[in-house]
C-alpha positions as CSV (number, residue, x, y, z in Angstrom):
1,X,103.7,8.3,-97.8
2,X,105.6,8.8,-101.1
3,X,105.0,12.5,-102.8
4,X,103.0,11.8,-106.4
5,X,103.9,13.6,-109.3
6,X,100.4,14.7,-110.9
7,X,101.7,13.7,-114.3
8,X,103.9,11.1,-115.9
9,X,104.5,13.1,-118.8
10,X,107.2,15.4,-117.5
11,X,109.1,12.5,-116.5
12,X,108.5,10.5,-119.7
13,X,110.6,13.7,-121.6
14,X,113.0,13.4,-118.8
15,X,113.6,9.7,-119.8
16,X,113.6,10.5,-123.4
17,X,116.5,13.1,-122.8
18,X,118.8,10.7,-121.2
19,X,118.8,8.2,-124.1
20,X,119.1,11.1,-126.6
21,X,122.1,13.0,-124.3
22,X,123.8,9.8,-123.5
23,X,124.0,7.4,-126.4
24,X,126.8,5.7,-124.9
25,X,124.8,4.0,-122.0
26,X,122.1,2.9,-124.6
27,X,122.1,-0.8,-124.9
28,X,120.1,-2.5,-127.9
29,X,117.6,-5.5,-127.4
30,X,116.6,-7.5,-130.5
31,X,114.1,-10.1,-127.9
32,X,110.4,-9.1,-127.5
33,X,110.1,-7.1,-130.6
34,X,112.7,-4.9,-129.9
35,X,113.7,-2.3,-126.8
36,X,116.3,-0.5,-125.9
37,X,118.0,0.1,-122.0
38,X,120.9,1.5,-119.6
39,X,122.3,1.8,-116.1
40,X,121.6,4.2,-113.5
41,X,123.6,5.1,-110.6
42,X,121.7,7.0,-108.0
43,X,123.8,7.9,-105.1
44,X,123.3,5.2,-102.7
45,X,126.1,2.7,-102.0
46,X,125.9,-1.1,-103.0
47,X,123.6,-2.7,-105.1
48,X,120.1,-0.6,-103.9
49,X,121.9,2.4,-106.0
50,X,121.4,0.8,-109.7
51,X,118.6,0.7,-112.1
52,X,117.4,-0.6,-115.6
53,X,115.9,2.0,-117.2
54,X,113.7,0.4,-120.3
55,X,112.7,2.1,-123.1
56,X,109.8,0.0,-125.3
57,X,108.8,0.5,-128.8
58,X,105.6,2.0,-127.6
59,X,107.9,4.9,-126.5
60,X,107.1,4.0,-122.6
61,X,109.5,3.6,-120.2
62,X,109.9,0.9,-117.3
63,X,112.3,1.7,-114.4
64,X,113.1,-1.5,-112.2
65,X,115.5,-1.8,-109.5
66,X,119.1,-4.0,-110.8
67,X,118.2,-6.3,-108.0
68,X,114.5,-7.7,-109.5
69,X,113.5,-9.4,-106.3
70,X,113.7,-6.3,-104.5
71,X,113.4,-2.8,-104.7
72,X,111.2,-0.8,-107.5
73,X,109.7,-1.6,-110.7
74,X,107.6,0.9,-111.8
75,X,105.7,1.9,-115.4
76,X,106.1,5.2,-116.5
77,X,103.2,6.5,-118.5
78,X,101.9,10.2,-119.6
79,X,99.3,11.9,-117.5
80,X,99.4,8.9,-114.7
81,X,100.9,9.3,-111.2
82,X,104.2,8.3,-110.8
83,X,105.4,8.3,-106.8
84,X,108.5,10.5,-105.5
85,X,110.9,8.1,-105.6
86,X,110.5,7.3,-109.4
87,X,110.7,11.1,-109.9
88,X,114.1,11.3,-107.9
89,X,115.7,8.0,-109.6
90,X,115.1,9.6,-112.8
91,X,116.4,13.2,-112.6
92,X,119.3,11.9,-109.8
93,X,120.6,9.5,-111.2
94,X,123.8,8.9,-114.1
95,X,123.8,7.0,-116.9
96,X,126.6,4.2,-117.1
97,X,128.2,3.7,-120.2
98,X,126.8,0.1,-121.9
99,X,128.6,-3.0,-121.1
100,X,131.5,-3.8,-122.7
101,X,132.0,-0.1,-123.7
102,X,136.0,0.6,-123.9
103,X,136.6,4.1,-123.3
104,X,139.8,6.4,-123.4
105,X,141.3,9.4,-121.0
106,X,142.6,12.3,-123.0
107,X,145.0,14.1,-121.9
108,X,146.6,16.7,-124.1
109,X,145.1,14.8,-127.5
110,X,146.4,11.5,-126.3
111,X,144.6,8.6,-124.2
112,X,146.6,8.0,-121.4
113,X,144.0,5.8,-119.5
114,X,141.5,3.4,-121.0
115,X,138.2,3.0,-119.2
116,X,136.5,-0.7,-119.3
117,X,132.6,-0.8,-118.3
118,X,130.9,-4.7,-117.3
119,X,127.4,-3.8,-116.5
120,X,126.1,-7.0,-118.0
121,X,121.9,-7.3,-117.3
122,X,121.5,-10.6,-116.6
123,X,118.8,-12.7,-118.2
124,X,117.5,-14.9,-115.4
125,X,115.6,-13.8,-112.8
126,X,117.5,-15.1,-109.9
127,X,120.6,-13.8,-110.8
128,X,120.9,-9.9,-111.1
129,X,124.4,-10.2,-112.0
130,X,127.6,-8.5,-110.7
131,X,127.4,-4.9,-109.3
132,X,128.4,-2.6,-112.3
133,X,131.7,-0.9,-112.3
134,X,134.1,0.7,-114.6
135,X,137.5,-0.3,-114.7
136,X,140.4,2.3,-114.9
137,X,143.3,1.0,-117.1
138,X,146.5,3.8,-117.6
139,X,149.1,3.5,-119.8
140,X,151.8,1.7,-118.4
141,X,154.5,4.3,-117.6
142,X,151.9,7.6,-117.4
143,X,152.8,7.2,-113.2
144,X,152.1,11.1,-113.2
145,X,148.7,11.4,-111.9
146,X,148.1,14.1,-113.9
147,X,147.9,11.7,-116.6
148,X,145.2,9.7,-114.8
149,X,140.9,10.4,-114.6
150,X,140.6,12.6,-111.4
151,X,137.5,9.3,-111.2
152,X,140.5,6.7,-111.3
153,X,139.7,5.0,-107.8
154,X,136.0,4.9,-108.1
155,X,134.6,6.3,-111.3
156,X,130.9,5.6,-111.1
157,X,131.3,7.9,-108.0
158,X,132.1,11.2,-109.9
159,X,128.8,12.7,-111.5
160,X,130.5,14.9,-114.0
161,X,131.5,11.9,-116.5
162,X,129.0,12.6,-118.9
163,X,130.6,15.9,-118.8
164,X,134.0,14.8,-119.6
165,X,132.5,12.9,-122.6
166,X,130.7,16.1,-124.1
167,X,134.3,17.8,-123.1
168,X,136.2,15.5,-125.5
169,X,137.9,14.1,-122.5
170,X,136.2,10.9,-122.3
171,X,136.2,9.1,-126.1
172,X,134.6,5.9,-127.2
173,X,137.4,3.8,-128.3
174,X,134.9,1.0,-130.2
175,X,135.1,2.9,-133.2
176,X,138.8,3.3,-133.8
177,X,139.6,-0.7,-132.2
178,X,137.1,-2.0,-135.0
179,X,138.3,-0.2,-137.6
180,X,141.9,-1.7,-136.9
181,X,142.1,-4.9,-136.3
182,X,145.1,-6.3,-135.5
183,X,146.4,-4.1,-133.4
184,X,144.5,-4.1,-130.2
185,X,144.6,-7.1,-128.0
186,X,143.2,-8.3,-124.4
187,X,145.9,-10.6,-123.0
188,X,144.8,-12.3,-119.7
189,X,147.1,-12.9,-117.1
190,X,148.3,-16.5,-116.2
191,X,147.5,-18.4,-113.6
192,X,144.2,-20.1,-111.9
193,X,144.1,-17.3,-109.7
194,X,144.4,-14.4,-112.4
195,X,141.6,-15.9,-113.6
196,X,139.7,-13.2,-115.3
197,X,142.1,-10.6,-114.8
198,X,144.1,-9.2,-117.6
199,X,145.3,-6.1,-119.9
200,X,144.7,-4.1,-123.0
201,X,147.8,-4.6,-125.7
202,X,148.3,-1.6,-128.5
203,X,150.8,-2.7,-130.7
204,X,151.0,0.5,-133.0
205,X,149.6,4.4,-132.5
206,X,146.1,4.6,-133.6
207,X,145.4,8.2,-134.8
208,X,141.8,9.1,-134.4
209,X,139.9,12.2,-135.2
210,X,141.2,15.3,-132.6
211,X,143.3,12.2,-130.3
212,X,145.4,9.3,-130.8
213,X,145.7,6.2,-129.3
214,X,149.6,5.5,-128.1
215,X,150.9,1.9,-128.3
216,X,151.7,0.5,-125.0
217,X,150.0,-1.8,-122.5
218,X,146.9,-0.7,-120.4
219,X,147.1,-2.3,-116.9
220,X,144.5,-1.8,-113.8
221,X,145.8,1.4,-111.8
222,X,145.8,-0.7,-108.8
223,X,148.4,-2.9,-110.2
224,X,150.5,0.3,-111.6
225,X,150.3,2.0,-107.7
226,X,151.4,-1.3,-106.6
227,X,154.6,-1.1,-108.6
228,X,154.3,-3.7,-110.4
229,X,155.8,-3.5,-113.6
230,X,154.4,-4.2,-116.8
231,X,155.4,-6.9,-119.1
232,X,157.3,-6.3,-122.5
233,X,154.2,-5.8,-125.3
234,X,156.2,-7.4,-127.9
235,X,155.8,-11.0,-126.7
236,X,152.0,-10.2,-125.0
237,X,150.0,-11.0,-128.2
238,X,151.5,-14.4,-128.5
239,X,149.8,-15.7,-124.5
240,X,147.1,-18.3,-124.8
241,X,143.5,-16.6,-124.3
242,X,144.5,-13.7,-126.5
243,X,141.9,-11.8,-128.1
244,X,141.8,-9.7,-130.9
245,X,139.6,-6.4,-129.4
246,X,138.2,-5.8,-133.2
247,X,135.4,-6.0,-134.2
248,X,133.6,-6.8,-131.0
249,X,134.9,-8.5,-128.2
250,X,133.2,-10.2,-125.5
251,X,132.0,-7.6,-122.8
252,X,134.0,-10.0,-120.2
253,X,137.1,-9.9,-121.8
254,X,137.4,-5.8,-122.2
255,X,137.9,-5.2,-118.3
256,X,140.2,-7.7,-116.4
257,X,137.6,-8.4,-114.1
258,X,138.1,-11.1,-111.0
């Protein structure tokens, strides 16, 4: 038998916390009148450890499990019951930056590391959509791991990231990309089976307030441990597929997925 919390309310200011604390994860909704939501991680592996946490005009929230067949889905109202588990989702669980968020490592006022989030809500009910994940990216030729997110190999896993953000370690890059078009690209990679998989192209350092943003190609870390080195920037903006990153680009196109 699940433990009730006497109240909703308690947990109602919980939820209202997380969207105030961690803007980044909030994702805007223009259909129904207008809502806002984002990802939580609790710390279970696989699909059963994500939520949608939805936050209506009405100011009530609605947690569901990713997966909407199965799993929870559960209103959150003041002064009404709410069961254990509800209760433990809420305060255990981490936000996940929205999808298509493009986020930068700083290391020593420079980003050494971009950080690519798909967590991409699917519309239609029998299709919950891909697991979400963040996507590490270093700079080719920072091989120093000191360089690289101590979170490179599995960042959703490391529940101080909201930490590094307040820190200054973790910085959203959507700001400084859109205000410079022209400069950032995604290039994918050719071939029918790279399908999907890619990196990010800076062609010129991009100062920003407190960090900058060195020119240089972003590759997936697994690639870079691999050896594999990266090709020349100088010629990467001229592929087929190439997208400019500014203003907003497509949420699929940010994070070399495959």
């Amino acid at each position: 038998m699940s433990v009730q919390d006497p109240s909703g309310t308690a947990l109602l200011a919980a939820c209202s916390q997380l969207f105030r604390r961690c803007r980044l994860a909030v994702r805007l909704h223009f259909a129904d009148g207008g809502y806002q939501s984002m990802v939580l991680k609790y710390p279970v592996a696989g699909p059963a450890g994500f939520f949608v946490l939805t936050q209506a005009r009405d100011g009530l929230f609605v947690v569901r499990s990713w997966n909407r067949h199965v799993g929870v889905s559960q209103e959150i109202r003041p002064g009404e019951p709410v069961p254990g588990v509800i209760h433990r989702i809420i305060t255990g669980s981490m936000p996940v930056p929205h999808d298509g968020a493009l986020l930068g490592w700083v290391t020593g006022h420079r980003v050494t590391a971009m950080l690519a989030v798909r967590c991409s809500q699917q519309e239609s009910w029998d299709n919950p959509g891909p697991v979400p994940e963040i996507r590490v990216m270093p700079k080719a030729g920072t091989s120093e791991r000191r360089h690289w997110p101590p979170f490179t190999i599995s960042p959703l896993d490391d529940r101080r990231l909201w930490e590094y953000v307040e820190r200054g370690e973790i910085v959203d890059l959507g700001p400084l990309v859109s205000q410079n078009a022209g400069y950032t690209f995604w290039v994918p990679s050719p071939g029918k089976r790279s399908a999907g998989r890619g990196c990010v192209v800076v062609t010129d350092d991009l100062p920003a307030d407190g960090y900058w943003l060195p020119a240089g190609v972003y590759l997936d870390h697994w690639t870079l441990r691999e050896g594999i080195q990266a090709p020349a920037a100088g010629f990467l903006p001229t592929r087929p597929g190439v997208a400019d990153l500014a203003p907003q680009a497509p949420p699929t196109q940010l994070a070399g997925w495959g």
